[in-house]
N, C-alpha and C positions, 0 to 999 in steps of 0.2 A: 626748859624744865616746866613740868605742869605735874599734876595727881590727877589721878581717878579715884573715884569714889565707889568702893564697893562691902557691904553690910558693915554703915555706920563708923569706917573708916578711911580714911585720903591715903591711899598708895602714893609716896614720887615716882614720877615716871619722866626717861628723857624722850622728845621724841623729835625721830631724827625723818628726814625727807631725802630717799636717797631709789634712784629706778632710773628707767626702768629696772627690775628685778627677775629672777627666774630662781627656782628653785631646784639646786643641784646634788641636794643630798638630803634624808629624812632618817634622824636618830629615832630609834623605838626602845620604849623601859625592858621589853623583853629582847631585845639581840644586843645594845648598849649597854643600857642599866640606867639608859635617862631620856627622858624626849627633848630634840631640838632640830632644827632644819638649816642647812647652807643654803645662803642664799649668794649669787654671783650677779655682778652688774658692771655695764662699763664695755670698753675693749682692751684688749690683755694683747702681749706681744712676747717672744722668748717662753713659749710653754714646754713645759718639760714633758717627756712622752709619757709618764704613769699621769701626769694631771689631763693627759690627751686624752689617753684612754676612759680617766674617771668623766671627762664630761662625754666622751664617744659614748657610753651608756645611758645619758638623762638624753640624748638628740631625739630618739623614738617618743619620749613623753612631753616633748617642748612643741611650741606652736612654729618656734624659728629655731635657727641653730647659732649658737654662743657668737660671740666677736671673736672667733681665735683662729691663727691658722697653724 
């Protein structure tokens, strides 16, 4: 637990150390109604084939391809 400090005020903030990381999905205010991003890390085992498919689409934009088989 720590804060940041931003116009004359301390936010709490936790911050967690967790990667390598890769970015598998990106929420927008306009298609959502809110901004936020999946991030996946780790290797994974028993995937199920719709979570196959969601990451078979971010592989084109990655530098590697996920831990999954």
């Amino acid at each position: 637990m720590t804060r940041i400090f931003k116009d004359k005020e301390a936010i709490p903030v936790t911050v967690i150390k967790a990667g390598p990381c890769w970015i598998t999905q990106v929420k927008t205010e306009k298609e959502d109604g809110y901004n936020a991003i999946q991030v996946g890390f780790g290797k994974a085992k028993n995937i199920a084939k719709p979570q196959k498919g969601h990451f078979k689409k971010i592989e084109s934009v990655l530098d590697r391809k996920p831990n999954f088989k």
